[in-house]
C-alpha positions in Angstrom: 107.5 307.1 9.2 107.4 310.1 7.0 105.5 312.3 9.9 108.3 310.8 12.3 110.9 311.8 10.5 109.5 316.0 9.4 108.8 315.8 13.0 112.1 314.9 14.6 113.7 317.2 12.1 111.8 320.3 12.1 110.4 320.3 16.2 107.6 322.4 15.5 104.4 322.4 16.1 102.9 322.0 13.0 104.5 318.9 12.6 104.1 317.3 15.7 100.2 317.5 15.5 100.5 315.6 12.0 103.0 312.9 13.9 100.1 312.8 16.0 97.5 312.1 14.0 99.5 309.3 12.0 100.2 307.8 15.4 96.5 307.6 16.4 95.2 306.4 12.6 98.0 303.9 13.0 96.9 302.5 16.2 93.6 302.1 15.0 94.3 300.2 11.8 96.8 297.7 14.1 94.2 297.3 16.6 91.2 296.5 13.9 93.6 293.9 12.4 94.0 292.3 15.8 90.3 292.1 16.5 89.7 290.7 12.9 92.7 288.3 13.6 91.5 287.3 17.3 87.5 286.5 15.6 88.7 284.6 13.1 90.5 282.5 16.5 87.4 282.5 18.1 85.5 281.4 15.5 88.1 277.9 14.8 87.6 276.9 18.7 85.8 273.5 18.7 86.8 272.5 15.7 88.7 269.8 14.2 91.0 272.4 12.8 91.2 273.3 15.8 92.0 270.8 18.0 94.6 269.5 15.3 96.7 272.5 15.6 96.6 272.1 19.3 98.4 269.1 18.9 100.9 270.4 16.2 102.0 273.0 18.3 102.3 270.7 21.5 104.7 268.8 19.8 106.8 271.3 18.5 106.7 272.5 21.9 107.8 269.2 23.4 110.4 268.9 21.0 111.9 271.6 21.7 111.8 271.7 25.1 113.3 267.6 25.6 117.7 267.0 25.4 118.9 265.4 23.0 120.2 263.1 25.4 116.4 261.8 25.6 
């Protein structure tokens, strides 16, 4: 936010190519914390874990999705 910010106020060059480089280190830290998040998924697939929080969310699903006058 801080490279954002020198950059939006300043408009040189300088500070764009630091902007820049934030933006890139910041996309990779997001993306290596959704791979780590999506293994850690892959890994609880066929388990009783699971296949019990397949049926939590269901329900909540279905529950939110019925009218009260049901």
């Amino acid at each position: 936010m801080e490279c954002f910010n020198d950059w939006s106020n300043f408009k040189n060059a300088e500070t764009r190519e630091k902007y820049n480089i934030a933006k890139k280190k910041t996309k990779n830290v997001v993306s290596e914390a959704r791979t780590q998040d999506f293994d850690g998924l892959y890994q609880s697939l066929g388990t009783k874990e699971e296949e019990r929080s397949k049926y939590i969310l269901a329900k909540g699903t279905e529950r939110k999705t019925n009218d009260f006058d049901q």
